[in-house]
Biopython code that builds the backbone (N, CA, C, O; Angstrom):
import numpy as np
from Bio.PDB.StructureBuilder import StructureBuilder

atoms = [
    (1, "UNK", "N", (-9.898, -1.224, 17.739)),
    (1, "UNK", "CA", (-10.783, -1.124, 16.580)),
    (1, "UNK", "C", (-10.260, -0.092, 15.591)),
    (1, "UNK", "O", (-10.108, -0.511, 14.444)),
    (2, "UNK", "N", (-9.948, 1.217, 15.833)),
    (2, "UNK", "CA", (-9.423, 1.971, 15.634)),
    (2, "UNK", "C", (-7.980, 1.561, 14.641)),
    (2, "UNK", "O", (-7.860, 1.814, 13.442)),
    (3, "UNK", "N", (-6.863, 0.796, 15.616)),
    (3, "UNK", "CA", (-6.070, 0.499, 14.740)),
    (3, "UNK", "C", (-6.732, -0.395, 13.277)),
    (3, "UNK", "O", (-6.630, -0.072, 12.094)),
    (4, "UNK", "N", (-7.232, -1.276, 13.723)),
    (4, "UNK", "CA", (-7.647, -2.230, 12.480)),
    (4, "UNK", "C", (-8.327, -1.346, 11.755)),
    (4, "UNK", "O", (-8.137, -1.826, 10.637)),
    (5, "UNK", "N", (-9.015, -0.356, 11.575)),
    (5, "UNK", "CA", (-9.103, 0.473, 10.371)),
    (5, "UNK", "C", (-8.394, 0.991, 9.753)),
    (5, "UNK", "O", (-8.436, 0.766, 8.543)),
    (6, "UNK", "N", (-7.264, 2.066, 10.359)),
    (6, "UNK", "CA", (-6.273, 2.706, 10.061)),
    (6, "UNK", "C", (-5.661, 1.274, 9.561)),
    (6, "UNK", "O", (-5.571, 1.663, 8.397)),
    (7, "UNK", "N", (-5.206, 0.043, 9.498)),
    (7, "UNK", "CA", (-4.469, -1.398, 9.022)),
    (7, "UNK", "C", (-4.800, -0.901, 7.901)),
    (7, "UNK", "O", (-4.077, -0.404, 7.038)),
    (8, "UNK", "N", (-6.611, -1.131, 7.938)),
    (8, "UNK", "CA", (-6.934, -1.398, 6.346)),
    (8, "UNK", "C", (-6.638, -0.120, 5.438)),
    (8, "UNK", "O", (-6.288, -0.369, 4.284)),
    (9, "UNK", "N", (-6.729, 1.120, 5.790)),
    (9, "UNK", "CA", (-6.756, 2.305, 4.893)),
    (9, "UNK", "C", (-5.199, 2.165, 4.658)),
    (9, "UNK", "O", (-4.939, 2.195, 3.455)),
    (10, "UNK", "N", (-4.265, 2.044, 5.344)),
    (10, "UNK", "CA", (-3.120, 1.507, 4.812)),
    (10, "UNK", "C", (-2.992, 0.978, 4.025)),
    (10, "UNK", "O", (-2.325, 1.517, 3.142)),
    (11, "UNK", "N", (-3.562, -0.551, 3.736)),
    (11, "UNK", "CA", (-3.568, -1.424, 2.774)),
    (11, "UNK", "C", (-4.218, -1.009, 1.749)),
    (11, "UNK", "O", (-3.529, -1.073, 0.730)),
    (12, "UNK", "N", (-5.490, -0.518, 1.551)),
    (12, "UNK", "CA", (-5.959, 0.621, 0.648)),
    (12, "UNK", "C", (-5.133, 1.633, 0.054)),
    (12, "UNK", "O", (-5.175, 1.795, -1.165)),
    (13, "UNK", "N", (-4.440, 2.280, 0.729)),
    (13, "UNK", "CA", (-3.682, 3.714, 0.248)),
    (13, "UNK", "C", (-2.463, 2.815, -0.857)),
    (13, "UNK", "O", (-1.945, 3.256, -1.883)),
    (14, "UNK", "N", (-2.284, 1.592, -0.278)),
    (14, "UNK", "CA", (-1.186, 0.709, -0.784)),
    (14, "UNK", "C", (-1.058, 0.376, -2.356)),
    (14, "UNK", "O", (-0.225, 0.618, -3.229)),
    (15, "UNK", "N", (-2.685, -0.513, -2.263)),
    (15, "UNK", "CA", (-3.031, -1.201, -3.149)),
    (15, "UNK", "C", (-3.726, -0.083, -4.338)),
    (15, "UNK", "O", (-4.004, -0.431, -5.486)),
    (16, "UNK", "N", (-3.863, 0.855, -3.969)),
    (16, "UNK", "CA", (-4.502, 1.557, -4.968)),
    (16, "UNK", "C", (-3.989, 2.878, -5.348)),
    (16, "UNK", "O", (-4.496, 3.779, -6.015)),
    (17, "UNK", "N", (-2.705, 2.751, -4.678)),
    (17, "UNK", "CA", (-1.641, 4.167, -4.736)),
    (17, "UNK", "C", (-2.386, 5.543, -4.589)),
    (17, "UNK", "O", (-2.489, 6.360, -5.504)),
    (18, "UNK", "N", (-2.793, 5.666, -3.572)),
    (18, "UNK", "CA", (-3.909, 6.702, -3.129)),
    (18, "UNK", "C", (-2.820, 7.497, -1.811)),
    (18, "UNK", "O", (-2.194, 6.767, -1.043)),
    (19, "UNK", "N", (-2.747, 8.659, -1.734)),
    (19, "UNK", "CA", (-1.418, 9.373, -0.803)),
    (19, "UNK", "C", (-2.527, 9.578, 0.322)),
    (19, "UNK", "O", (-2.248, 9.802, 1.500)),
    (20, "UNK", "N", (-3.986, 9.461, -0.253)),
    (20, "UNK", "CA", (-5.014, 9.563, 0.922)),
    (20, "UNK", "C", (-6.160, 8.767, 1.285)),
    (20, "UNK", "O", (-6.979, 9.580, 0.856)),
    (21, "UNK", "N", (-6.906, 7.794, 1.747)),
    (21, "UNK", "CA", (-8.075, 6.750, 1.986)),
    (21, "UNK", "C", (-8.616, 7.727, 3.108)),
    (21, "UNK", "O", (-8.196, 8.019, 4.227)),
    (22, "UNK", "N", (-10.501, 8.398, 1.830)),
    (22, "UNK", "CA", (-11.646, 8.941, 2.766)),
    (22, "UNK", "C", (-12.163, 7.745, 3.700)),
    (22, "UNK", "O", (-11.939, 6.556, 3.472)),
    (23, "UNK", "N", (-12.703, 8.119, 4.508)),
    (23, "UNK", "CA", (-13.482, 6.905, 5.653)),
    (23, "UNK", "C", (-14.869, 6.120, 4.506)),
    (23, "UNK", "O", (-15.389, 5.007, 4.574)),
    (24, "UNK", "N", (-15.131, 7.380, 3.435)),
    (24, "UNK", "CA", (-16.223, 6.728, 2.971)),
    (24, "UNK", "C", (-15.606, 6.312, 1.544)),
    (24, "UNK", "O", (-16.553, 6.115, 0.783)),
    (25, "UNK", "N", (-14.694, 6.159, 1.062)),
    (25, "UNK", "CA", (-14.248, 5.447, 0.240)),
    (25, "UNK", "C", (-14.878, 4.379, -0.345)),
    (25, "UNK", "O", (-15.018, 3.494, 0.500)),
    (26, "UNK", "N", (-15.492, 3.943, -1.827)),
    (26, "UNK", "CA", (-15.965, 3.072, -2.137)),
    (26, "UNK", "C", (-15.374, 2.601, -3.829)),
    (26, "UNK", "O", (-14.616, 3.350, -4.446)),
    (27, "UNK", "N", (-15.839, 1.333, -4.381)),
    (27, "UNK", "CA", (-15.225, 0.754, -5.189)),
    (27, "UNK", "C", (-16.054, 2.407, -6.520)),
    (27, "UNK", "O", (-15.504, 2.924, -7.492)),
    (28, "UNK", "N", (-17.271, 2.670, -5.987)),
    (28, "UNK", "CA", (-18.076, 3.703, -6.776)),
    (28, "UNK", "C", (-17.672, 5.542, -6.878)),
    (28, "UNK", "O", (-18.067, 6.454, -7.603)),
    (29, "UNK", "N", (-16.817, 5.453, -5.883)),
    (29, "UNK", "CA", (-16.114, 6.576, -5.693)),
    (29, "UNK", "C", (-14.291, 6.545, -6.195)),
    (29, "UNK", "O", (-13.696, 7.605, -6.386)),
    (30, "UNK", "N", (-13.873, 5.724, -6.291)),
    (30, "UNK", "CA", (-12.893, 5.275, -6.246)),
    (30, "UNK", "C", (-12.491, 4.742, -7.735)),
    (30, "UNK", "O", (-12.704, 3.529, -7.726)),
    (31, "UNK", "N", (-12.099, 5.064, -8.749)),
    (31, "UNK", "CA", (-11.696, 4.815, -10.495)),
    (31, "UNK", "C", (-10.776, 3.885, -9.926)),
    (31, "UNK", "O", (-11.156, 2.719, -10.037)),
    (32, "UNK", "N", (-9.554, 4.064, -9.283)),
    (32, "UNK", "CA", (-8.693, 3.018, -9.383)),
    (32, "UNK", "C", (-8.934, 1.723, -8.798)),
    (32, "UNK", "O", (-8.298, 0.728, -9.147)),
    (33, "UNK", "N", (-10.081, 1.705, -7.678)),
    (33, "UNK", "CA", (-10.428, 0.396, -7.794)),
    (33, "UNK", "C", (-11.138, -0.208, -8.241)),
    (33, "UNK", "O", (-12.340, -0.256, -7.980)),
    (34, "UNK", "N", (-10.313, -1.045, -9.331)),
    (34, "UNK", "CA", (-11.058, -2.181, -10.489)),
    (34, "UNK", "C", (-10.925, -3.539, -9.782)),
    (34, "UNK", "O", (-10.491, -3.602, -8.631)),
    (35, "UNK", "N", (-11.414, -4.958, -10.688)),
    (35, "UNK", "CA", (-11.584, -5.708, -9.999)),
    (35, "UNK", "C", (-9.662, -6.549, -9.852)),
    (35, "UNK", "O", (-9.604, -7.371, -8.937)),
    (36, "UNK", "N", (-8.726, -6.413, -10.402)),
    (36, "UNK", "CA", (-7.302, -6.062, -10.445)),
    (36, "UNK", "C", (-7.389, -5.776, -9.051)),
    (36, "UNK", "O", (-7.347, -6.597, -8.135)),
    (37, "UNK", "N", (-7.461, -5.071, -9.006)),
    (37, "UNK", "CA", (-6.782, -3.992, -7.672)),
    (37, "UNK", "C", (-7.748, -4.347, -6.567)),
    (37, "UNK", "O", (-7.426, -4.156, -5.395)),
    (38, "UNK", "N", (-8.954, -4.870, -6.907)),
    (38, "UNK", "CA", (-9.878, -5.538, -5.619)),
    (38, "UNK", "C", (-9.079, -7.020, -5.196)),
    (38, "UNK", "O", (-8.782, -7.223, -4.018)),
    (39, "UNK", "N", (-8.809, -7.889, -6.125)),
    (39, "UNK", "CA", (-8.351, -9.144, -5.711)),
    (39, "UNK", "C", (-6.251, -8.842, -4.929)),
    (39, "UNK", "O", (-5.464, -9.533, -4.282)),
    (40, "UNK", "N", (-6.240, -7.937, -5.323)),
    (40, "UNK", "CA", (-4.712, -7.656, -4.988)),
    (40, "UNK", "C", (-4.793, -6.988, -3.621)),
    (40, "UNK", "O", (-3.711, -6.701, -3.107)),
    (41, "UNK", "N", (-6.014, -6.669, -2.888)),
    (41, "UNK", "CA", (-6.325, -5.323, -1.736)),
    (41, "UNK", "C", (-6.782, -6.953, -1.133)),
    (41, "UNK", "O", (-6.221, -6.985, -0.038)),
    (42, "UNK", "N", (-7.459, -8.192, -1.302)),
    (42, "UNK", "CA", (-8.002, -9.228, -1.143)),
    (42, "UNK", "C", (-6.613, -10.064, -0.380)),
    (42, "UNK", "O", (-6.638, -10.238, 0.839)),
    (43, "UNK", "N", (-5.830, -10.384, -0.931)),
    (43, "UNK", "CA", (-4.836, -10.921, -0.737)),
    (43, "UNK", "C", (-3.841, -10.312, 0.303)),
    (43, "UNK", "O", (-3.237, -11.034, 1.098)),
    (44, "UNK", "N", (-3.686, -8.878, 0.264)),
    (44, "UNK", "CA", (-2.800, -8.236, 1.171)),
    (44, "UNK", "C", (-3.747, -8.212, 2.048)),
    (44, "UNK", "O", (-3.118, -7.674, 2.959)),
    (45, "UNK", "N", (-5.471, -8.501, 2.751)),
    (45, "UNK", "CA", (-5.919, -8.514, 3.831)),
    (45, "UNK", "C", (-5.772, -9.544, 4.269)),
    (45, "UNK", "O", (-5.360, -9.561, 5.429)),
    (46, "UNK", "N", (-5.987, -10.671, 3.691)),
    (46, "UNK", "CA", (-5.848, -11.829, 4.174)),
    (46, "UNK", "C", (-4.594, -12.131, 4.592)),
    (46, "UNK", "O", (-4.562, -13.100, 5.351)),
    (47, "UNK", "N", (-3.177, -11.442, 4.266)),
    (47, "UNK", "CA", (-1.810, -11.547, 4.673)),
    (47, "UNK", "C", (-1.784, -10.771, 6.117)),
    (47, "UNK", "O", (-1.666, -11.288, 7.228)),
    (48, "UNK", "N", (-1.904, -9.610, 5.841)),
    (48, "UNK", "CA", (-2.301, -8.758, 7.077)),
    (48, "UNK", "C", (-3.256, -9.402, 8.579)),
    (48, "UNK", "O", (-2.943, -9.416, 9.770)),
    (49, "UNK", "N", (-4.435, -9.858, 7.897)),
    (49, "UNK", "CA", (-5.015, -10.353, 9.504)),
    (49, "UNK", "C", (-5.001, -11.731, 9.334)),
    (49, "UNK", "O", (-5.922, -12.258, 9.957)),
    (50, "UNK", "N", (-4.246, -12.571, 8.676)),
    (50, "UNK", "CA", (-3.990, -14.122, 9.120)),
    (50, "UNK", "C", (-5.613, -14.668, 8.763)),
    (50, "UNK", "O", (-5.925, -15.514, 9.601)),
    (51, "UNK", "N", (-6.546, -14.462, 7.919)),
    (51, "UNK", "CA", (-7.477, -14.167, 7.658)),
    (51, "UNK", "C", (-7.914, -15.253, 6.332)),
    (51, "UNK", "O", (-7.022, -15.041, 5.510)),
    (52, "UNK", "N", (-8.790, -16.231, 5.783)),
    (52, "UNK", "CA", (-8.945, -16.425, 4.872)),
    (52, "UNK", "C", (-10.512, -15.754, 4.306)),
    (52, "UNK", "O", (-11.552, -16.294, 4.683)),
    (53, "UNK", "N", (-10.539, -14.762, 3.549)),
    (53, "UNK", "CA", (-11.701, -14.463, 2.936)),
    (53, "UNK", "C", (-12.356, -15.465, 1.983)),
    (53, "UNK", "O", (-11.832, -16.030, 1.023)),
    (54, "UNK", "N", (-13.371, -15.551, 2.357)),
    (54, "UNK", "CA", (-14.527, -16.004, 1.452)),
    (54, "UNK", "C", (-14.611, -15.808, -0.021)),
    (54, "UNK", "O", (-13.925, -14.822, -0.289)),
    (55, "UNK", "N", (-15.112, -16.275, -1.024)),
    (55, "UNK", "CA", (-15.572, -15.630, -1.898)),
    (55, "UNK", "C", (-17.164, -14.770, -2.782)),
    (55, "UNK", "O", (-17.431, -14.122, -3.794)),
    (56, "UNK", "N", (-17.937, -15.427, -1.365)),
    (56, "UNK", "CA", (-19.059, -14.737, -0.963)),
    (56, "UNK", "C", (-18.445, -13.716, -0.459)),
    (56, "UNK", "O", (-18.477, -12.829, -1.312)),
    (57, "UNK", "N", (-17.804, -13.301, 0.639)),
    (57, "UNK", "CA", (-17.255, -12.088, 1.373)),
    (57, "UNK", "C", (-16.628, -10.938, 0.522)),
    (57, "UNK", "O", (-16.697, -9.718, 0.675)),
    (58, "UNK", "N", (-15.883, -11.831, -0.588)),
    (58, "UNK", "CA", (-14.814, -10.970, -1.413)),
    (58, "UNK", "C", (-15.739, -9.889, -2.199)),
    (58, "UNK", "O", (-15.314, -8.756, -2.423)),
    (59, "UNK", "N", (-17.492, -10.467, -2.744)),
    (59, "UNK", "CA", (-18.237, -9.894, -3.479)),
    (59, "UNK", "C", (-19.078, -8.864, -2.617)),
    (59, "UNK", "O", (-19.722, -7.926, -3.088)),
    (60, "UNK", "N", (-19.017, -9.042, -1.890)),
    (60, "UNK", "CA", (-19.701, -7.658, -0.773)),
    (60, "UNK", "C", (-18.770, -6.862, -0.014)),
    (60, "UNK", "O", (-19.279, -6.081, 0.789)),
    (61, "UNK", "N", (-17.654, -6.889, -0.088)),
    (61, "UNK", "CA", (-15.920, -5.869, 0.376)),
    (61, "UNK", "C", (-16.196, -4.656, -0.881)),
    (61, "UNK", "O", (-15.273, -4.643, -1.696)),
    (62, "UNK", "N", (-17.248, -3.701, -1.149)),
    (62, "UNK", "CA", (-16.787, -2.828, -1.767)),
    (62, "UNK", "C", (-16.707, -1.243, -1.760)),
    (62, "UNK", "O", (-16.805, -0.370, -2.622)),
    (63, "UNK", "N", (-16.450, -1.279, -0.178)),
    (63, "UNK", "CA", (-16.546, -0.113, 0.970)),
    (63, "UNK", "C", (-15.311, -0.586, 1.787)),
    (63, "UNK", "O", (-14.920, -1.735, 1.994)),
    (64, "UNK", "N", (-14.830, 0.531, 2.173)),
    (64, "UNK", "CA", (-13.760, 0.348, 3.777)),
    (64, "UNK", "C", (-14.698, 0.157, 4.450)),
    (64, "UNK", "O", (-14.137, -0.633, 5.209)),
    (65, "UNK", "N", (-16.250, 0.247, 5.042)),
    (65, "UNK", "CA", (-16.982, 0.004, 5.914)),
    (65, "UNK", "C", (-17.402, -1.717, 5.878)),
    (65, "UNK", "O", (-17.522, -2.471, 6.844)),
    (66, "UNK", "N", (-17.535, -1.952, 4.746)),
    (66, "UNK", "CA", (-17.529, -3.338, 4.083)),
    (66, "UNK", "C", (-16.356, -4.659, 4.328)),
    (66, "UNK", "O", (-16.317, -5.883, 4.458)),
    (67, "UNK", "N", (-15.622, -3.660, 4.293)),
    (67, "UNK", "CA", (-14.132, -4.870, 4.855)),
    (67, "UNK", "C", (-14.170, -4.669, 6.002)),
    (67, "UNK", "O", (-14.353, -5.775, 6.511)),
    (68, "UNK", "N", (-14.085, -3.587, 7.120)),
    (68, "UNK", "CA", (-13.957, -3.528, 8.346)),
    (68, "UNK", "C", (-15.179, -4.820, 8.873)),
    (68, "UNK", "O", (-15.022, -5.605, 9.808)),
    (69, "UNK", "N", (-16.380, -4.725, 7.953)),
    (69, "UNK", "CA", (-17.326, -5.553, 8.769)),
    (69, "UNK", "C", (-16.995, -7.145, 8.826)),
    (69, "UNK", "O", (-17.075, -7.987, 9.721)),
    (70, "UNK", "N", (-16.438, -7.184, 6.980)),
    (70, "UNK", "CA", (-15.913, -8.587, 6.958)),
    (70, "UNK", "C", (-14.599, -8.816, 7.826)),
    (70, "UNK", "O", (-14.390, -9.971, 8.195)),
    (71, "UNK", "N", (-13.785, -7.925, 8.148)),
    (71, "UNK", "CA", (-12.698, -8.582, 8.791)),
    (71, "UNK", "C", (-12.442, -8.731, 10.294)),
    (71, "UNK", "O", (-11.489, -9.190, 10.923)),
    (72, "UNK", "N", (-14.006, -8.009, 10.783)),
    (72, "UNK", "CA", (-14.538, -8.228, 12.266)),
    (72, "UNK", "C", (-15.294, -9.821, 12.356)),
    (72, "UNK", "O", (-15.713, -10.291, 13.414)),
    (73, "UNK", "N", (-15.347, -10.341, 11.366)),
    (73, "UNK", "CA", (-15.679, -11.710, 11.394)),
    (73, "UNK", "C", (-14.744, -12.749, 11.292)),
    (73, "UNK", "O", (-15.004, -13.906, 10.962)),
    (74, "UNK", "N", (-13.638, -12.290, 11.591)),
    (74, "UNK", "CA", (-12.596, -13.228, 10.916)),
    (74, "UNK", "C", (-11.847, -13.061, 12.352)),
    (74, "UNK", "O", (-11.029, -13.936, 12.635)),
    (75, "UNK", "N", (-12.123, -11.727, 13.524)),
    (75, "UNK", "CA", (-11.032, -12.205, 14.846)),
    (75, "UNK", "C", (-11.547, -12.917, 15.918)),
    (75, "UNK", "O", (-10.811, -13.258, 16.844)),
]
sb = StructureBuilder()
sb.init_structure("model")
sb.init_model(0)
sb.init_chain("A")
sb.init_seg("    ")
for serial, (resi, resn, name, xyz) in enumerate(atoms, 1):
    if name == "N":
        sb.init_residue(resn, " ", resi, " ")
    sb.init_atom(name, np.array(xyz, "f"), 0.0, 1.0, " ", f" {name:<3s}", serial, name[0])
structure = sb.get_structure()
């Protein structure tokens, strides 16, 4: 479980050129993530866990707590 978070804050730190991803990280805390950089963080998850997101799903991903939940539905 553990790893698959640390996955995503990776992909986060990635997509949003961040040298650091807080646990509570949100699209509301977070300036650089716009909706750009949401559909581009979208795509590298779905590459990452073999995963096709929703687009109901894509609109409620706007927390690392938020993707962890959506991408616990997807193993």
């Amino acid at each position: 479980m553990n790893n698959q978070k640390d996955n995503i804050k990776d992909i986060l730190s990635r997509v949003l050129k961040l040298s650091e991803v807080p646990d509570d990280i949100s699209q509301n805390s977070c300036g650089k993530w716009d909706s750009i950089h949401h559909l581009q963080l979208v795509v590298e998850l779905e590459t990452a866990f073999d995963a096709s997101i929703e687009p109901e799903e894509i609109a409620v991903m706007k927390s690392l707590e938020d993707i962890i939940r959506v991408i616990n539905t997807k193993s």
